[in-house]
N, C-alpha and C positions, 0 to 999 in steps of 0.2 A: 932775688932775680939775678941771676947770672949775665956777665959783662956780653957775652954772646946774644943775647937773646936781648939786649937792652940795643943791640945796633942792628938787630933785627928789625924791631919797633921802629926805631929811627929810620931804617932806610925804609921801609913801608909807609913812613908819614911822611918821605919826601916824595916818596910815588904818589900819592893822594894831595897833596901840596899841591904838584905838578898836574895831574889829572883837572883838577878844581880850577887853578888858575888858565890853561888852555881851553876848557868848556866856556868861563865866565866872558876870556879874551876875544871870542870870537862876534868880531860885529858885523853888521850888513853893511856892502859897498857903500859910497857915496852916491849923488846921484851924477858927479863928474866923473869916478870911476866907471860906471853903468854907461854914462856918454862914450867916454873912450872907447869902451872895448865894445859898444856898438858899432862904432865908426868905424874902428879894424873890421869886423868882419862884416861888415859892407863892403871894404875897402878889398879885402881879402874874397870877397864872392864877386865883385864886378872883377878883378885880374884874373881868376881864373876862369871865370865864362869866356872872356875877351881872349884867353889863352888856347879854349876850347875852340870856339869857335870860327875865330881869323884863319887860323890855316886852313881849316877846313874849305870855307868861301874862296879863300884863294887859290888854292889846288885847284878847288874846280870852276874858276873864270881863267887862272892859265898853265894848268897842268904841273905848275912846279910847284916841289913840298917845301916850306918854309918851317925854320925852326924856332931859332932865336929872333928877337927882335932888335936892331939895330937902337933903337929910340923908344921909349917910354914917356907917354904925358899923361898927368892927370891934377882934377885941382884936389885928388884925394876923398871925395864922396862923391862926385855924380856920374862922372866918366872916368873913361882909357883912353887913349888913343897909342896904338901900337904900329910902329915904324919899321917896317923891314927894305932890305936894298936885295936887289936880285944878287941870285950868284952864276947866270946862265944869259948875261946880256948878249955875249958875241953868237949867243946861239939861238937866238929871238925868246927870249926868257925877257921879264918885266925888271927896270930898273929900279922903282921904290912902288911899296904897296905901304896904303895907310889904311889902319883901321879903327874908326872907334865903335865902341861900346857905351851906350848909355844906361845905367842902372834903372831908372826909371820905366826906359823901354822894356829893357829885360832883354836885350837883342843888338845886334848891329843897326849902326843908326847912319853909319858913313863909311863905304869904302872905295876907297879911290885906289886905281892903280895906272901909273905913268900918266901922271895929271888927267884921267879918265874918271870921271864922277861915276861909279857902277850905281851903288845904293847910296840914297838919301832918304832919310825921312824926319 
């Protein structure tokens, strides 16, 4: 057997080595993993409803489009609450709008705008 052909062998049993050892290595999350990356994407589905949605309610209770949100709260799974300051006060535009989002609802739960309660529930 030729020296060529002997590092053939060889490096084909380190391919099959490696194949074997990454098929055997692969195990199932934990169930504190599975937790986590529940949590994000609860976390990650109520922000962007609450992101969806706010502007929209607020354009149309006082015509000005909001983009960014000055303030962000949450305890991190059940709610948003999302904080904007007007930028059109001297021209009858709203000084702060708050809004939250409750994951449970599946909806706006609370928007207040210039200490005005619109929606509650």
């Amino acid at each position: 057997m030729s020296e060529t052909m002997k590092i053939v062998i060889a490096v084909i049993g380190v391919f099959v080595a490696g194949f074997i050892m990454v098929g055997v290595s692969k195990d199932e999350p934990s169930n504190a993993q599975k937790e986590a990356a529940s949590s994000i994407r609860n976390l990650v589905a109520i922000q962007t409803m609450a992101s969806e949605k706010c502007p929209l309610i607020i354009k149309e209770k006082t015509g000005e489009q909001v983009y960014f949100p000055k303030e962000t709260k949450s305890d991190k799974e059940t709610y948003v609450t999302l904080i904007w300051e007007g930028e059109n006060v001297k021209t009858g535009g709203f000084k702060k709008a708050s809004c939250t989002l409750l994951g449970s609802l599946g909806g706006i739960s609370e928007l207040i705008i210039d200490d005005k309660v619109i929606i509650k529930k």
